[in-house]
Phi, psi and omega in degrees: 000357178318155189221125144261067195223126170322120180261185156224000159287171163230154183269125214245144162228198158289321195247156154252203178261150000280151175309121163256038193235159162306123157279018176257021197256159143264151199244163172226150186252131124274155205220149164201157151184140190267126169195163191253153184215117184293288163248099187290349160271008166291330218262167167237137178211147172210131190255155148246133182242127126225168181190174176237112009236354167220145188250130151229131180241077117017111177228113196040050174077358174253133177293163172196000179194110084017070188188256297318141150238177231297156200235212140213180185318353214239316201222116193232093151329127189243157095006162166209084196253108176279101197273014176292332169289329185264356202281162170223150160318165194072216190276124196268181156196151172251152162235158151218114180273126198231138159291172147213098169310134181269141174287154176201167185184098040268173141348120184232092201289116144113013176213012220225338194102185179296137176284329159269048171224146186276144172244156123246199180313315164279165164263133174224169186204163196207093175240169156234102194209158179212093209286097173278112196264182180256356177265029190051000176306162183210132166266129181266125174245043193264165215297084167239224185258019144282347183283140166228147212227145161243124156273116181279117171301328202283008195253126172207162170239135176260143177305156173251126184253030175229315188256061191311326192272346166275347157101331178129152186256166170292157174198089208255132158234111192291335148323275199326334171237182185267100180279123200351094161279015213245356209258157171311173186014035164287123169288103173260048207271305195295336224243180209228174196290143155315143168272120160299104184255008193182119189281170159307322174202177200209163198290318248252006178075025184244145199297164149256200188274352204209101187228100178328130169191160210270151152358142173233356162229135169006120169327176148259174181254166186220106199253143162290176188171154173246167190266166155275011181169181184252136173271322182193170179232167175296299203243126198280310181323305207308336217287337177294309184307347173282313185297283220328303167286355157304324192256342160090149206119164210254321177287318246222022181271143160273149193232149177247131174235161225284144182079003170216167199226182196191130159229149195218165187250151125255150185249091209256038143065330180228179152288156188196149183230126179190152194270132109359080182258142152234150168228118174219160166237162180059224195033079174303151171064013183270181187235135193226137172244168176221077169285150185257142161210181208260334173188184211276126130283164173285146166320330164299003194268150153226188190311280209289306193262108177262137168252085136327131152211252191289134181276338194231055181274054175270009177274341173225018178249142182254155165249132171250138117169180198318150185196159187253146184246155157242156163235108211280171182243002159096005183272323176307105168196157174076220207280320183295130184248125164324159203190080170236135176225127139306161202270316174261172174296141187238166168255137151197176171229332176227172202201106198257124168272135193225144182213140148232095172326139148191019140219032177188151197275169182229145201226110176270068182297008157181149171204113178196185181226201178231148137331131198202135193163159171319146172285118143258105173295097158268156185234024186231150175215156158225133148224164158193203193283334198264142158286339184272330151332283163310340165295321201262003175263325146301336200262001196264303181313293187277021167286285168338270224293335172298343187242052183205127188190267177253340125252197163323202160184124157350269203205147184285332185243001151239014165175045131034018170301130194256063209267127191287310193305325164298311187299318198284302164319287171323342178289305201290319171297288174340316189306316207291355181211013156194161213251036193248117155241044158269357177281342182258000200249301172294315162323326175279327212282335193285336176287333189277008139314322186251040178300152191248124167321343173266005173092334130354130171261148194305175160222037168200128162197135029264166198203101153328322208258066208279160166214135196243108167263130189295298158314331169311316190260017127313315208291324203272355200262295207292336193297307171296336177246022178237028173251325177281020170249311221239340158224010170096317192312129150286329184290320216288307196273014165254341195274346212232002204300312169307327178304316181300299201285301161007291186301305197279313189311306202308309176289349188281337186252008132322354192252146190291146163346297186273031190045030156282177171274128206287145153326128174298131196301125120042264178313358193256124157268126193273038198278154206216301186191143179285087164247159194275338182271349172256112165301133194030043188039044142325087168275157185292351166279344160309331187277009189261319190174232169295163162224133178317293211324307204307335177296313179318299214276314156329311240254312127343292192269341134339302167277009210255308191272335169289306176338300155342302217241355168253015177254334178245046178020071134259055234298309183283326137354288192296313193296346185260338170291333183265332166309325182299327191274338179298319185294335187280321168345283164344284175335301196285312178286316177300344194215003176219341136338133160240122212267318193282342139283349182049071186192131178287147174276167197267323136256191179280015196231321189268175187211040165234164208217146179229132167315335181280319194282332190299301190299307182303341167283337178274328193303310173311314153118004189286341161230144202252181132071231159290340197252031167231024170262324191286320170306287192313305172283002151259359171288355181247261355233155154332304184287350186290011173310300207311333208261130169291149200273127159274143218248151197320291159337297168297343188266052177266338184263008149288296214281305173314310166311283171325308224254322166304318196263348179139341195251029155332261201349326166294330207293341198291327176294304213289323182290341180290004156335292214298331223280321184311316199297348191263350175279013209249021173074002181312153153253339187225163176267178169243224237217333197184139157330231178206008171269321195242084156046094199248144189237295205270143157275359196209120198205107185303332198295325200290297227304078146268355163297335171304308155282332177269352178282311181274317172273351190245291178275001178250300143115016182269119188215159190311133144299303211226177179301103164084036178038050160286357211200147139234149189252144154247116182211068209313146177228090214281007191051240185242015192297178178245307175195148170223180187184129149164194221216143154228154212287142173205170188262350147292355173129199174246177193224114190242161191251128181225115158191153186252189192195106173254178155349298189270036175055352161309088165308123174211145206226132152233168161175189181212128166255149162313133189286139151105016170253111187332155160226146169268144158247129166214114195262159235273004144303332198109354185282156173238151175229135136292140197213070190299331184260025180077226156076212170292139167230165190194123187200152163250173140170144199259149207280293186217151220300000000 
């Protein structure tokens, strides 16, 4: 991500060192500088924006940049904003509002800030611009000591005792800051020239904290949207004069009158992530909370314990979760309105406003936000005869696009975290509904950052916090080669090969004499899956010794990696990865098979058994042919309860299994999982059943109907490397018909078929022309469509 270019700007704060503000604080920062502009259709202005650690940036009072995003120690992103459309004659003012996280070390999960946004010791702001007129004159707007800056006292972060990894929510005295100050002509009389704390570089290579390199993906978008409706209230009369104001106007505002309060519920109809406006006028001193939560709980649920159920149960459900208290400060009057928005993006589905006056009455003129998340284009649909499919390919859908944002993300609302096993999933779902891989292209770039000098990659990055789950940096070996499956690039995956064998040292020399993989050091979590029989997602054979799984998943990921390594011609390479993964194979069939159960064991010491060690065994490849069509079907089988259970997530390289060896057609049980989440009122899927301790409501890992709706029952998945070849291959389960299109980098390939009475299969559809296509209907038969386009094929299943 190195960039080679001279900058001229400078890094810019209120203070320099030494700090005379506490360095354990977060600080909010405002920025401001003023210039005239003759003719703004003439003129041109373009900025690169950055800052530490996150910036909104203002131009003549319109938000226009959103960022930096996010980064590490290594690679500190900038923006790129063309503000030539937006200028007005006269006086212009660029603001920038800038956040600074306080650095801390260790960590301090619920007071430290977000754990994934990189800090450093200072707070910095960074712009570059150069205001180009049409008589050619030119102006310099670049960051120094003409910009003038305030530290808003009126700002603090409260610890979060629920949502720790995002760092604290606010607790704003709205006195405490300056209403508008982002706007042309504002008396800034009081506030004082900027301090330079930092050049870009220095002749001598020695680094700053901040080493620049451009945006590598898209802004977010930001839409305005409303909420629908109130669930409930202090006064239920009341509640229309609440919508009312829902909908905005000068009439239709509520008043609190002084010395009395009011609460109210709100309803955004789905879970949603969106930045959060109130508009009020007058009520000095009131107090305004905004809580957020993901659905409705049973009463009995509290911090430590959660009870789920129906989620959008609010005549007998309570909301628990995180909230910003405001103190208003009373400037809103006449026309003019009061104005708080938290600083970052919130997660919700319901939303309780609690408001208290208390020596002038408040008037709540409005209160709603805007939707905010990755532009993801999705280009792919399903639909077909069970309905609950289609329900459940929306609720897959809109799961995604909630965990995507300046990277993956878990879940949006309790820790906004980039995890390779959630990522590698999110990867594969995106391929399958849109042909945009660049949020999966910064996601690779971000683990191979975060290698640790013993080669082992972090399982979460970017991170404040590091953490290393050992299996995690297998996930990223198949992640690299199922972005070169799906779009071809080669370099991309030659550039990381090293990142790769690194990764592959670290398990060669973990492995035991008798070649499994050595119990994981300690500092390390040997975490596998949120399965209900395992602690802290544990199997319990860990404390014995080796674990199958871990070997299987090497054993896999071996072989994964000679692919790697025969696609960017390292030919001997590949021949060592692949002896290797037999010997660990070997291994694996000698001390942890059990013949007489026909079953892998959860280690060579234990006599306990998993749906996981079973499924990583047909993967690795350690039992083949028939006799891992016979594993596999007692790993679904009824009686297979004795087996610790996969968990929703895990279970895609089950459904990959089924579909290699011939036993789709079984996969129906297993998608009826998914089926419980539509009785619970779900809008997104979640994080874990409702049997297992259930937390997140909204979890990309779940959204697996994205892919099995589309590569399994539509049945469209790559031939060769960047879909030169295409496969169509349909998997009608128990449907009647489906129809609908998945995503190729070459366009989309959309799909039509039925199943009638009489076993007659009939499939049409159109792939991009001039890309070969295969048909393979779900008998074996196969048809060619060498120039791609339109198709068509039949065939009857049975006599």
């Amino acid at each position: 991500m190195e960039e080679n270019r001279l900058w001229n700007a400078r890094w810019i704060w209120h203070q320099s060192y030494p700090w005379t503000s506490d360095p354990g604080t977060h600080e909010m920062v405002w920025f401001r500088r003023e210039f005239d502009v003759t003719d703004p259709h003439l003129a041109q202005l373009v900025v690169d924006i950055s800052a530490d650690s996150r910036y909104r940036l203002f131009l003549n009072g319109d938000s226009v940049s959103v960022g930096p995003c996010k980064g590490d120690r290594s690679t500190h992103y900038y923006e790129t904003v063309d503000l030539s459309e937006r200028l007005i004659a006269g006086t212009n003012v660029l603001a920038a509002q800038v956040l600074h996280f306080a650095p801390s070390g260790p960590h301090l999960l619920g007071v430290s800030g977000p754990l994934s946004i990189h800090r450093a010791v200072s707070g910095a702001m960074f712009l570059e611009g150069v205001l180009i007129e049409g008589n050619g004159h030119s102006q310099t707007l670049h960051s120094d000591e003409k910009w003038l800056c305030k530290k808003m006292p009126g700002f603090k972060l409260v610890p979060s005792p629920i949502i720790f990894f995002l760092g604290g929510f606010e607790d704003t005295d709205g006195s405490g800051l300056d209403h508008g100050w982002e706007l042309p002509g504002y008396d800034d009389e009081g506030w004082t020239n900027a301090v330079i704390v930092c050049e870009t570089g220095d002749k001598f290579g020695q680094l700053t904290p901040w080493q620049l390199a451009p945006r590598p993906i898209p802004p977010m978008r930001e839409e305005p949207a409303s909420f629908r409706g109130i669930t409930k209230a202090d006064d239920r009369a009341a509640i229309p004069g609440y919508e009312a104001m829902l909908r905005g106007g000068d009439t239709r505002s509520v008043r609190v009158e002084a010395g009395q309060s009011i609460w109210l519920e709100l309803d955004a109809g789905e879970l949603v992530t969106g930045y959060v406006t109130l508009k009020l006028r007058g009520g000095r001193e009131s107090r305004i909370k905004l809580l957020y939560a993901e659905s409705y709980e049973e009463p009995a649920s509290n911090l430590h314990h959660r009870v789920k159920g129906i989620r959008d149960d609010a005549e007998n459900g309570i909301l628990l979760g995180e909230a910003d208290h405001y103190t208003v400060a009373g400037v809103g009057i006449g026309e003019s309105v009061e104005r708080y928005e938290p600083f970052d993006f919130r997660t919700f589905r319901y939303l309780r406003l609690e408001a208290a006056a208390k020596d002038e009455p408040l008037e709540i003129v409005l209160l709603s936000y805007r939707d905010t998340g990755y532009p993801l284009n999705a280009q792919a649909a399903f639909s077909c005869s069970d309905p609950d499919y289609a329900a459940l390919w929306e609720l897959s859908l809109k799961t995604l696009r909630r965990c995507m944002h300046e990277t993956y993300e878990d879940c949006p609302y309790y820790e906004q975290l980039q995890y390779t096993m959630d990522t590698r999933l999110q990867m594969m779902f995106t391929y399958a509904v849109s042909a945009d891989d660049r949020l999966a292209r910064r996601a690779l770039f971000d683990y191979h950052s975060s290698a640790l000098p013993s080669g082992m990659l972090q399982s979460r990055y970017p991170s404040e916090y590091r953490q290393v789950i050992p299996s995690f940096s297998l996930y990223w070996i198949h992640m690299l080669y199922e972005h070169y499956w799906h779009f071809g690039d080669r370099e991309l995956i030659r550039r990381y090969v090293p990142t790769m064998t690194g990764v592959l040292g670290w398990f060669r020399r973990m492995l035991t004499p008798e070649g499994l993989v050595a119990p994981t050091p300690r500092a390390y979590w040997p975490y596998f899956d949120w399965c209900i029989d395992w602690e802290n997602g544990t199997p319990p054979a860990h404390a014995k010794g080796p674990l199958t799984l871990l070997s299987q998943m090497l054993a896999a990921a071996l072989q994964t990696a000679s692919q790697i390594y025969e696609a960017v011609g390292w030919s001997d390479a590949a021949r060592e990865a692949k002896a290797d993964a037999n010997a660990v194979n070997e291994a694996l069939l000698r001390l942890c098979w059990r013949p007489e159960r026909g079953l892998f064991a959860d280690g060579p010491e234990v006599e306990e058994f998993s749906q996981h060690a079973q499924v990583w065994g047909v993967v690795c490849g350690a039992v083949q042919g028939e006799d891992a069509v016979r594993l596999l079907e007692r790993t679904i089988e009824p009686q297979a309860e004795h087996m610790a259970q996969l968990s929703v997530p895990a279970s895609y390289e089950l459904f990959r299994m089924l579909s290699r060896h011939g036993l789709y057609g079984k996969a129906s049980n297993v998608i009826d999982r998914w089926k419980a989440f539509l009785h619970l009122h779900l809008t997104t899927l979640p994080e874990v059943t409702d049997d297992n301790h259930p937390r997140s409501d909204c979890h990309a890992w779940s959204a697996l109907p994205l892919s099995e709706f589309t590569g399994e029952i539509l049945g469209v998945r790559p031939g060769a490397p960047g879909y030169s070849e295409i496969i169509v291959s349909p998997q009608p389960l128990q449907l009647s018909w489906a129809k609908g299109s998945a995503a190729t980098r070459h366009g989309s390939v959309e799909v039509e078929w039925t199943l009638d009475e009489e076993a007659v299969f009939r499939m049409s559809g159109n792939g991009p022309v001039g890309i070969p296509l295969l048909v393979v209907l779900p008998n074996g038969k196969q048809v060619e469509f060498r120039h791609g386009g339109k198709f068509e094929a039949s065939a009857k299943l049975r006599a």
